[in-house]
PyMOL Python script that loads the backbone (N, CA, C, O; Angstrom):
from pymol import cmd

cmd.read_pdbstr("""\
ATOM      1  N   UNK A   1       0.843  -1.184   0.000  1.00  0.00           N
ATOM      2  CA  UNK A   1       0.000   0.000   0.000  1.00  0.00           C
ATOM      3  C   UNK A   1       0.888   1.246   0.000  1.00  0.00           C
ATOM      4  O   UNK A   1       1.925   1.178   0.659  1.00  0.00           O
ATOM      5  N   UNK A   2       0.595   2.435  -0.692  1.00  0.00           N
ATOM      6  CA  UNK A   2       1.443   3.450  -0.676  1.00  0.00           C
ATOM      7  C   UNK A   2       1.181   4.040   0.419  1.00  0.00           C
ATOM      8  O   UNK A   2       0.339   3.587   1.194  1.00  0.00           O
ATOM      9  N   UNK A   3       1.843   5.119   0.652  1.00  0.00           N
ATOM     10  CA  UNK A   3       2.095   6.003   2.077  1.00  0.00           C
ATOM     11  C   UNK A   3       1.863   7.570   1.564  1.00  0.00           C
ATOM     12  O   UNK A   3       1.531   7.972   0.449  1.00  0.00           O
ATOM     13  N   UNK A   4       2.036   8.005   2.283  1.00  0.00           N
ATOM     14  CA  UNK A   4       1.736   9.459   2.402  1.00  0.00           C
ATOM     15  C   UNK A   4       3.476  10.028   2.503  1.00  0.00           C
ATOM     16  O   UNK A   4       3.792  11.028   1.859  1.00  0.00           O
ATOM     17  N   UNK A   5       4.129   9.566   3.040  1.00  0.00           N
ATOM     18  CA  UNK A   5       5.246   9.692   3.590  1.00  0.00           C
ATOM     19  C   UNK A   5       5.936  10.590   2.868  1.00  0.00           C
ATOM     20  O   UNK A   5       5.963  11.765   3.233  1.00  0.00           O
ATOM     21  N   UNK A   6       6.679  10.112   1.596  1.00  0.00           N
ATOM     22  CA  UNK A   6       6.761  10.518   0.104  1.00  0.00           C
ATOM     23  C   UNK A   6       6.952  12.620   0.543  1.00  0.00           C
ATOM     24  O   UNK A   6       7.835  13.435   0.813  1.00  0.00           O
ATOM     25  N   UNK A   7       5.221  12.544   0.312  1.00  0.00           N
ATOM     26  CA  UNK A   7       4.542  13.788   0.103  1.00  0.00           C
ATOM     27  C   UNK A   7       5.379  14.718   1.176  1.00  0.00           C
ATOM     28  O   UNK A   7       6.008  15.742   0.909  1.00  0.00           O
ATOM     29  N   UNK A   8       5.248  14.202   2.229  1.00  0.00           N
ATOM     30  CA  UNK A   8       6.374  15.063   3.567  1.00  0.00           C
ATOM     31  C   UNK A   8       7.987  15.028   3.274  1.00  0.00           C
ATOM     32  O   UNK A   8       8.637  16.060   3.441  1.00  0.00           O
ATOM     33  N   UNK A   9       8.590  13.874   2.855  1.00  0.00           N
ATOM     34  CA  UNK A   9       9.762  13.849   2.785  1.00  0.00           C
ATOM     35  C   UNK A   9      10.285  14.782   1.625  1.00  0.00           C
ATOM     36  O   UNK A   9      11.243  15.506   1.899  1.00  0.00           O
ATOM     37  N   UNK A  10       9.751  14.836   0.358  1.00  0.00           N
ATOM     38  CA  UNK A  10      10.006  15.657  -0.347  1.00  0.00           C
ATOM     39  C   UNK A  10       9.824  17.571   0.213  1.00  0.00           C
ATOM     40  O   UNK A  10      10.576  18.545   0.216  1.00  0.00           O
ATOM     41  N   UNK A  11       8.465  17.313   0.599  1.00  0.00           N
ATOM     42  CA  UNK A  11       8.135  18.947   1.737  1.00  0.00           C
ATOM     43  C   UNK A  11       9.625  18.969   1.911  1.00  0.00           C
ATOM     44  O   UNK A  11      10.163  19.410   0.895  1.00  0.00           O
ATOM     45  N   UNK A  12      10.479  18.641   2.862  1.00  0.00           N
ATOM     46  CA  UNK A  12      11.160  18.658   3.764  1.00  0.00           C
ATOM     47  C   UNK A  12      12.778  18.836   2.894  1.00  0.00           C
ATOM     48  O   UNK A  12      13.606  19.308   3.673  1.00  0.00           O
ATOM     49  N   UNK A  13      13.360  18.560   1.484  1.00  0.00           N
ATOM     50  CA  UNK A  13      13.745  18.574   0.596  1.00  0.00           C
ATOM     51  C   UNK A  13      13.475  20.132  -0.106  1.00  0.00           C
ATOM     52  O   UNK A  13      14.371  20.974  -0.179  1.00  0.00           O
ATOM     53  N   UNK A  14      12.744  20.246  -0.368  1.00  0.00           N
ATOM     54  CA  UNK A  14      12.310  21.481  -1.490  1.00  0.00           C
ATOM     55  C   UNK A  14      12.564  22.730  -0.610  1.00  0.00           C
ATOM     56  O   UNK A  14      13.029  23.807  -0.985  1.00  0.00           O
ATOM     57  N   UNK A  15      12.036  22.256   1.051  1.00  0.00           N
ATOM     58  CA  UNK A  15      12.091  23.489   2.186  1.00  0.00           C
ATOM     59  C   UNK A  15      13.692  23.884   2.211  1.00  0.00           C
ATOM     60  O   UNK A  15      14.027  25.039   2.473  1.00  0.00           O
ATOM     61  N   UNK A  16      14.497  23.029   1.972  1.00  0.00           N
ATOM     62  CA  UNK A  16      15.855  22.781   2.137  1.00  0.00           C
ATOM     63  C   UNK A  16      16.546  23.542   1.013  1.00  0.00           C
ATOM     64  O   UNK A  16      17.391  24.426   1.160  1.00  0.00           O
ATOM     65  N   UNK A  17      16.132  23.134   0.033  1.00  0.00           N
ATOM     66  CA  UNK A  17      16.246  23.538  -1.226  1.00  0.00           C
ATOM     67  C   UNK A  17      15.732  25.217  -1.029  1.00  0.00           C
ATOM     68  O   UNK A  17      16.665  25.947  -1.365  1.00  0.00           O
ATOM     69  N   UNK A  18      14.835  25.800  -0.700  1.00  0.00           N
ATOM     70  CA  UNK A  18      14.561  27.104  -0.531  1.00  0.00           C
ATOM     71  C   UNK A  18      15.287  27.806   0.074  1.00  0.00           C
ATOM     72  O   UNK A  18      15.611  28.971  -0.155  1.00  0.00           O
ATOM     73  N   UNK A  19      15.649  26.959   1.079  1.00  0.00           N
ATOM     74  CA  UNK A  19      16.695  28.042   2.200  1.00  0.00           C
ATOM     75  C   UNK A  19      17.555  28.145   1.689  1.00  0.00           C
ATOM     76  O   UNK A  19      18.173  29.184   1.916  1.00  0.00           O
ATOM     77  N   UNK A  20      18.083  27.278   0.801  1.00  0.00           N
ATOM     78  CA  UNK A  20      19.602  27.316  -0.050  1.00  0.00           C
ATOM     79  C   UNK A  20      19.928  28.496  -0.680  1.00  0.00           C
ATOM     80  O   UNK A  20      20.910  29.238  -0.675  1.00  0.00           O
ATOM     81  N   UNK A  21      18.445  28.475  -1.433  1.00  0.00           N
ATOM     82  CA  UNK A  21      18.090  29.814  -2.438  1.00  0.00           C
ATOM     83  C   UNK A  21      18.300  30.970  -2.356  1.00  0.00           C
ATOM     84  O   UNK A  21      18.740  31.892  -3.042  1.00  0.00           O
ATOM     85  N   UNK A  22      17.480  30.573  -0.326  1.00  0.00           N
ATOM     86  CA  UNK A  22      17.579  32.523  -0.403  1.00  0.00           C
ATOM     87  C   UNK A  22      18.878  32.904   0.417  1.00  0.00           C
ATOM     88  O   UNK A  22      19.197  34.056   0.710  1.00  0.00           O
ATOM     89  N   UNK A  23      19.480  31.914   0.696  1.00  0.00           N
ATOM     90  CA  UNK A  23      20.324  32.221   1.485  1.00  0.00           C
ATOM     91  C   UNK A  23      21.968  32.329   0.322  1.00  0.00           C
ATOM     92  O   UNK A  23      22.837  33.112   0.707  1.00  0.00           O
ATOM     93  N   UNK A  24      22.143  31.785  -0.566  1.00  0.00           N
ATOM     94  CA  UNK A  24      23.404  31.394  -1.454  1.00  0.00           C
ATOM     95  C   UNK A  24      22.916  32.435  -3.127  1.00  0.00           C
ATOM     96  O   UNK A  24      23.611  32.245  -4.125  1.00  0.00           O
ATOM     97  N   UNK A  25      21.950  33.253  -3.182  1.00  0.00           N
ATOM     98  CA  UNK A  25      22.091  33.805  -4.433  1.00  0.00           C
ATOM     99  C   UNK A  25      23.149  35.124  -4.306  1.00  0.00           C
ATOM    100  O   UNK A  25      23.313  35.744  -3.255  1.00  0.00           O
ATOM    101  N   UNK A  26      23.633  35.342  -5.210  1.00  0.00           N
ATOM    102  CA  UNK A  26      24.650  36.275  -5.426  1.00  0.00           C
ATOM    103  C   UNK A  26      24.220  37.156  -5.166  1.00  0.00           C
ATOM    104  O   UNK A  26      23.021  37.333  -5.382  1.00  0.00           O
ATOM    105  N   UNK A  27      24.993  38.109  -4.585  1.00  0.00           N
ATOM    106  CA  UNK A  27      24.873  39.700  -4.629  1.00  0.00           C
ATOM    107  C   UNK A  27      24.709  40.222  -5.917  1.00  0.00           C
ATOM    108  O   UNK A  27      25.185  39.868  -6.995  1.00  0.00           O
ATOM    109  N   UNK A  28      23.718  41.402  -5.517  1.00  0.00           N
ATOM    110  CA  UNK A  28      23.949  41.772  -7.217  1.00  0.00           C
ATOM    111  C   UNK A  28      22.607  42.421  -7.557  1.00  0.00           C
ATOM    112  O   UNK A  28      21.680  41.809  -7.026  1.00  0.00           O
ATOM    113  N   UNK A  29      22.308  43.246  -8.125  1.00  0.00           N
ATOM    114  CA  UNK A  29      21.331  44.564  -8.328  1.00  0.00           C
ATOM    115  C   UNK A  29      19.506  43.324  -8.440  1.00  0.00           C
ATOM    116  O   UNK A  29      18.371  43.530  -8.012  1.00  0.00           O
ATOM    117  N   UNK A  30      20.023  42.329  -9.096  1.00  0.00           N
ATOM    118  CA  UNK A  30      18.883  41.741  -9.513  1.00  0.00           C
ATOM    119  C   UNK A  30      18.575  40.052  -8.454  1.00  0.00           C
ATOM    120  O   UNK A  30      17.998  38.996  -8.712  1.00  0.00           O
ATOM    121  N   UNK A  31      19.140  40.458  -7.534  1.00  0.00           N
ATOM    122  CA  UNK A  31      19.397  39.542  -6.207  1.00  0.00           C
ATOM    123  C   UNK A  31      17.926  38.937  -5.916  1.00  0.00           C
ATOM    124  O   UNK A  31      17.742  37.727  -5.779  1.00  0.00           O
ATOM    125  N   UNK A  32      16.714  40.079  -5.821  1.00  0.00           N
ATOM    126  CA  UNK A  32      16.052  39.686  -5.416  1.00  0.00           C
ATOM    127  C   UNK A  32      14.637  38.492  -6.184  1.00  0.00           C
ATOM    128  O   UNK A  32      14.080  37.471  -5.780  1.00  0.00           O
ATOM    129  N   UNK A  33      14.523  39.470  -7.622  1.00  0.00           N
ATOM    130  CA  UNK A  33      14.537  38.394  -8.923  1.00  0.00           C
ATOM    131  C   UNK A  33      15.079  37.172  -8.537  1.00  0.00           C
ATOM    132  O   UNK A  33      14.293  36.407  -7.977  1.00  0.00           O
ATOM    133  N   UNK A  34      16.088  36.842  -8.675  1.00  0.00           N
ATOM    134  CA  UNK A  34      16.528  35.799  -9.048  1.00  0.00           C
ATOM    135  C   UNK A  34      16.591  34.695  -7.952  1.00  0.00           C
ATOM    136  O   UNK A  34      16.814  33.534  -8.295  1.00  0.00           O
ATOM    137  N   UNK A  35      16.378  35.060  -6.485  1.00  0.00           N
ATOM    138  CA  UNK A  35      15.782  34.793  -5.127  1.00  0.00           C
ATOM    139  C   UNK A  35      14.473  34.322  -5.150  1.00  0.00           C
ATOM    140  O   UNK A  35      14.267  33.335  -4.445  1.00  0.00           O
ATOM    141  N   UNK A  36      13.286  34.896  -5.949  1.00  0.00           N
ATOM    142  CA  UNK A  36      11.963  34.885  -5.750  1.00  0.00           C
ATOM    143  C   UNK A  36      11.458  33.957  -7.277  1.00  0.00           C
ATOM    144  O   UNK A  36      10.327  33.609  -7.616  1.00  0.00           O
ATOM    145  N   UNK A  37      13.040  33.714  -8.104  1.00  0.00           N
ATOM    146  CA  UNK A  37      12.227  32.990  -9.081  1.00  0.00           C
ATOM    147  C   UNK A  37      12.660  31.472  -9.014  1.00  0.00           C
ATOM    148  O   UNK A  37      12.048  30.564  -9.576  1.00  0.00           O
ATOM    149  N   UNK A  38      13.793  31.322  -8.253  1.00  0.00           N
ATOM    150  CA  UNK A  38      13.930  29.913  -7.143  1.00  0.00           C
ATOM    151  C   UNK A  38      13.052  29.502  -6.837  1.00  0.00           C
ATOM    152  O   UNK A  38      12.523  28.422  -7.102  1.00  0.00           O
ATOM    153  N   UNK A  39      12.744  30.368  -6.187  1.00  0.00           N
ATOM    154  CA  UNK A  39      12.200  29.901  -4.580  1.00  0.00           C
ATOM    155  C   UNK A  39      10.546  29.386  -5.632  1.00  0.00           C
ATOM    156  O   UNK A  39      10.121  28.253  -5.408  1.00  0.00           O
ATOM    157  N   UNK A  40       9.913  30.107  -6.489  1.00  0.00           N
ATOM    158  CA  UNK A  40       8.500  30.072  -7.206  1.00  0.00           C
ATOM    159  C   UNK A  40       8.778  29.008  -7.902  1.00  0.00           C
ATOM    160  O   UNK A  40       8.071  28.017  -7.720  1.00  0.00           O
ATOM    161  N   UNK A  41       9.639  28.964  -8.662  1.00  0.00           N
ATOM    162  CA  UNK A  41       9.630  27.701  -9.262  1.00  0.00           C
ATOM    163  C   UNK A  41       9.899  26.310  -8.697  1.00  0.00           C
ATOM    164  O   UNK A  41       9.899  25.421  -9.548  1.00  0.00           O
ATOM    165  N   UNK A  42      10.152  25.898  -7.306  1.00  0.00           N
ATOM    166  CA  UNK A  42      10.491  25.123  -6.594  1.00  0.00           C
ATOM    167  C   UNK A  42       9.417  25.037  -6.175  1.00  0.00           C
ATOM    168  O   UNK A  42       8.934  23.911  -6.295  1.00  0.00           O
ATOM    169  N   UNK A  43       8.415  26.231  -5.425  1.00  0.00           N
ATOM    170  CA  UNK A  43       6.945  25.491  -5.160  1.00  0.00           C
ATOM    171  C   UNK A  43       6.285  25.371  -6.166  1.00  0.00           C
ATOM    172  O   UNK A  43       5.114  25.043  -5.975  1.00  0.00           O
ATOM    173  N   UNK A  44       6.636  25.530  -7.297  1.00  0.00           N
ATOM    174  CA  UNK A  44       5.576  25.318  -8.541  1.00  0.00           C
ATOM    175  C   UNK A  44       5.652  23.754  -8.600  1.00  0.00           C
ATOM    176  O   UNK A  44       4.661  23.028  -8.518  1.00  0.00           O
ATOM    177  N   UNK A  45       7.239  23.220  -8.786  1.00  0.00           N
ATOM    178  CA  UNK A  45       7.463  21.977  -9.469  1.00  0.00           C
ATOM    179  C   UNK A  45       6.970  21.023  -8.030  1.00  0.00           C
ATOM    180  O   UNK A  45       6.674  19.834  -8.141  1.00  0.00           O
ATOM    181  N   UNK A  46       6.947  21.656  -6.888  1.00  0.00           N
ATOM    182  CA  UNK A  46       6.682  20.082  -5.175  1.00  0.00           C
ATOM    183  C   UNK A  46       5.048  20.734  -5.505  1.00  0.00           C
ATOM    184  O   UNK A  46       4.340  20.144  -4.688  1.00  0.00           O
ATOM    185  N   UNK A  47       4.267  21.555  -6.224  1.00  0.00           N
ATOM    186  CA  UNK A  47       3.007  21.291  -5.665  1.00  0.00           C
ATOM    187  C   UNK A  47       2.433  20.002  -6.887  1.00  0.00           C
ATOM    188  O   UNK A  47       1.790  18.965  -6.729  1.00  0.00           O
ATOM    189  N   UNK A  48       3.174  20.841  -8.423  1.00  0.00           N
ATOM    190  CA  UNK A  48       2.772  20.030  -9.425  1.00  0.00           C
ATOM    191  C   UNK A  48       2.632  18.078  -9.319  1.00  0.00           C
ATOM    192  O   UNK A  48       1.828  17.230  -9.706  1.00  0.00           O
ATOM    193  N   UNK A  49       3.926  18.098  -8.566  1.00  0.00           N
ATOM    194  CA  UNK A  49       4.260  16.632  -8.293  1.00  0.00           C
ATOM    195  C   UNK A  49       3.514  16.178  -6.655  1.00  0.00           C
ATOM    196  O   UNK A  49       4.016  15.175  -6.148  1.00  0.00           O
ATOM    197  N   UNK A  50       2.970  16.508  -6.272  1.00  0.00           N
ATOM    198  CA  UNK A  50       2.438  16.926  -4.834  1.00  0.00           C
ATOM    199  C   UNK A  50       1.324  15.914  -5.377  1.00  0.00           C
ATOM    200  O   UNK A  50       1.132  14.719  -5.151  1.00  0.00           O
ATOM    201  N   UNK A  51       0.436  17.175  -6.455  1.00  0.00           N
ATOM    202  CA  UNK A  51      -1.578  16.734  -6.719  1.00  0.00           C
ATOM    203  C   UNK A  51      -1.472  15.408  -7.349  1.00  0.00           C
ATOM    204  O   UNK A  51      -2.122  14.408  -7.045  1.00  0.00           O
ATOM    205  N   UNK A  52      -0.187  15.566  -8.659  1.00  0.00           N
ATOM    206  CA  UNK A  52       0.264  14.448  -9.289  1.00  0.00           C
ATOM    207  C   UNK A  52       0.104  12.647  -8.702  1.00  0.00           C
ATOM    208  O   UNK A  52      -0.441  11.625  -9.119  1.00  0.00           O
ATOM    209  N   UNK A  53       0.877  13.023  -7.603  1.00  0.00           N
ATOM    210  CA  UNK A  53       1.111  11.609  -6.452  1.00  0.00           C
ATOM    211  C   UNK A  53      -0.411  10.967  -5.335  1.00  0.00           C
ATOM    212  O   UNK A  53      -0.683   9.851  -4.891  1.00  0.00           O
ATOM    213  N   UNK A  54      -1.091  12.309  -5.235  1.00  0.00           N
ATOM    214  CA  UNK A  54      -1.578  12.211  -4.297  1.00  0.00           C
ATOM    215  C   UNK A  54      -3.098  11.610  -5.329  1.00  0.00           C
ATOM    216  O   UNK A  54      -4.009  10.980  -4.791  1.00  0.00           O
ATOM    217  N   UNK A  55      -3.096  11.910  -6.611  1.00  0.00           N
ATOM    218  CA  UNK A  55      -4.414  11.793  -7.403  1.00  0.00           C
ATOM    219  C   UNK A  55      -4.289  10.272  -8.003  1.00  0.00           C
ATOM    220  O   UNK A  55      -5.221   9.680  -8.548  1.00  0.00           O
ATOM    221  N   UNK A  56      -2.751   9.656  -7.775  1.00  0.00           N
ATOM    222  CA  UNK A  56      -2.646   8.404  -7.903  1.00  0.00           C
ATOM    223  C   UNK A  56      -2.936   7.606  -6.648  1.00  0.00           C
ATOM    224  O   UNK A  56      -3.427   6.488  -6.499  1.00  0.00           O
ATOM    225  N   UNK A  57      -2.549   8.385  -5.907  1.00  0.00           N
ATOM    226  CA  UNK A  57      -2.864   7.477  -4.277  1.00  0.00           C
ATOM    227  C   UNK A  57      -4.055   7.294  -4.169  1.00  0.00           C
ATOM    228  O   UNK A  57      -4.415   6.147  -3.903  1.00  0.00           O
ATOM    229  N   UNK A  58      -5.163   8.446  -4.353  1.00  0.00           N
ATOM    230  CA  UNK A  58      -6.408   8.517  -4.158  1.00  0.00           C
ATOM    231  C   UNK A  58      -7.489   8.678  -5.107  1.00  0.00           C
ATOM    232  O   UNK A  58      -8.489   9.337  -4.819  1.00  0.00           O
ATOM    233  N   UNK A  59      -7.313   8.027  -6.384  1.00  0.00           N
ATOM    234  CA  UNK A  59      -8.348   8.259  -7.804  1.00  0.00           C
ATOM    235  C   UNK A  59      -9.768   8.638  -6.961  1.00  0.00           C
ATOM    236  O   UNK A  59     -10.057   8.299  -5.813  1.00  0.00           O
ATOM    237  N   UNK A  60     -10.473   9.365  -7.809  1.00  0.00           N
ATOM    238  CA  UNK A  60     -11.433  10.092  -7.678  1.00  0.00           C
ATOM    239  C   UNK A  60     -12.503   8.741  -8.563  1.00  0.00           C
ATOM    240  O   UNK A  60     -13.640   8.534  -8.138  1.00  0.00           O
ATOM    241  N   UNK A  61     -11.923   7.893  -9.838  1.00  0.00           N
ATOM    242  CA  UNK A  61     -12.801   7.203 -10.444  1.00  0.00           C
ATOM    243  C   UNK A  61     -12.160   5.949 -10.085  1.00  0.00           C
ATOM    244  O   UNK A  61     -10.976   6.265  -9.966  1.00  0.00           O
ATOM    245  N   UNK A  62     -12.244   4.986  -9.898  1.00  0.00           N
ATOM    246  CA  UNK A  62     -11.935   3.361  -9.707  1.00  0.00           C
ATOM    247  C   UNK A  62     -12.074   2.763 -10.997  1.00  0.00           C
ATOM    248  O   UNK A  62     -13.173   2.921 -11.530  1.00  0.00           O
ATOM    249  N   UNK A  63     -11.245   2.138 -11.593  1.00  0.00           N
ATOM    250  CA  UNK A  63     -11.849   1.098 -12.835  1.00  0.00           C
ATOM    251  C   UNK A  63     -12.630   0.187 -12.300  1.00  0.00           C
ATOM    252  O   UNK A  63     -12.693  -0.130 -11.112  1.00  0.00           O
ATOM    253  N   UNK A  64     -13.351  -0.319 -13.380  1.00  0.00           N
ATOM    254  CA  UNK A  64     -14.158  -1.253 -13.149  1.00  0.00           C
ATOM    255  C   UNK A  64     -14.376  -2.279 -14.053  1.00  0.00           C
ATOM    256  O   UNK A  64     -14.688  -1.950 -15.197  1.00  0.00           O
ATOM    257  N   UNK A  65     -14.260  -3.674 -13.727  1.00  0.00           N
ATOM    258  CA  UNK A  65     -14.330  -4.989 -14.769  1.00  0.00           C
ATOM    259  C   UNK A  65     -15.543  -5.047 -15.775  1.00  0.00           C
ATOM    260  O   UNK A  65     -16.593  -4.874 -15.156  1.00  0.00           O
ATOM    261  N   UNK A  66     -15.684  -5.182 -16.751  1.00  0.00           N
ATOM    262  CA  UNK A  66     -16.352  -5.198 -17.791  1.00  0.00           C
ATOM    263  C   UNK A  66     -16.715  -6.722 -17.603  1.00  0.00           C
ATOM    264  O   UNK A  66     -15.640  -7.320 -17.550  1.00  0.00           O
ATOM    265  N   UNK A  67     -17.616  -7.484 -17.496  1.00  0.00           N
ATOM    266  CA  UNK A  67     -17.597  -8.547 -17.865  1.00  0.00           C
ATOM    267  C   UNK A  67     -17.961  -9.419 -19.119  1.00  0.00           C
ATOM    268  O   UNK A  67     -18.037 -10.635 -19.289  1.00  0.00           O
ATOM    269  N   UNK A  68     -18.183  -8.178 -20.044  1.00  0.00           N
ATOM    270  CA  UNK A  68     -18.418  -8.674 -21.867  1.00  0.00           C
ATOM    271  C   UNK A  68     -17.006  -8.495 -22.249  1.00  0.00           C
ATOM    272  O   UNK A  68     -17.045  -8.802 -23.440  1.00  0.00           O
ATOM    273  N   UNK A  69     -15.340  -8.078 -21.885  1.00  0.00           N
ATOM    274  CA  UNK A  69     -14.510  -8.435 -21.888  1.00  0.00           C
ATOM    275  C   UNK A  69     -13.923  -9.320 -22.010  1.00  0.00           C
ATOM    276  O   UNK A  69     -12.900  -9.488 -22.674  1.00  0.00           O
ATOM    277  N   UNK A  70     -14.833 -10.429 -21.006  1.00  0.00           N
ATOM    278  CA  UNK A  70     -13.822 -12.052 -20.612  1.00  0.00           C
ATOM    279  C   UNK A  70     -14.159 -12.357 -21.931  1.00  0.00           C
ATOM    280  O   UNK A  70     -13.340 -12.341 -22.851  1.00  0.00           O
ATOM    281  N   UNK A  71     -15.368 -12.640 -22.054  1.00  0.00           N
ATOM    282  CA  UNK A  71     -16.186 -13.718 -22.857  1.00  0.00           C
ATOM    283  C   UNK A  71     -15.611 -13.995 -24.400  1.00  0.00           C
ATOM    284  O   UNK A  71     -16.167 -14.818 -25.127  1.00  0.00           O
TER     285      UNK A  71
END
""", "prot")
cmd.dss("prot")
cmd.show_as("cartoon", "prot")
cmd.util.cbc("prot")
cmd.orient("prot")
C-alpha cells in the first residue's frame, strides 16, 4: 500500500532547497529576482508533483471490470 510519507519527505527537501536559495544567491542589483524565481519555481514543481502523487494514491474514479470483456 502506498504512504503518504513521500509527500512530507520531499516537503522537507524542497524546504531545504529554498533556504539554499535565499540564502546562497549572489549579490547583485537583480538579487532579489533571481531569489523569488527559485524559490517560485520550486513550489511550482513540489506542488505540481504533490496533486500528481496524491491523485494516484487517491483516484477520484476506480476502474471497473467489464464482464463482456472475458467472454
Amino acid at each position: 500500500m502506498a504512504s503518504i510519507l513521500p509527500v512530507f519527505f520531499v516537503l522537507v527537501v524542497v524546504t531545504g532547497l529554498m533556504v539554499c536559495a535565499a540564502l546562497f544567491t549572489p549579490k547583485g542589483s537583480q538579487q532579489v529576482l533571481i531569489r523569488t524565481s527559485l524559490m517560485l519555481a520550486l513550489a511550482a514543481c513540489y506542488l505540481m508533483w504533490m496533486v500528481t502523487y496524491l491523485a494516484q494514491l487517491h483516484p477520484l474514479i476506480s476502474p471497473v471490470k467489464s464482464l463482456q470483456a472475458e467472454s
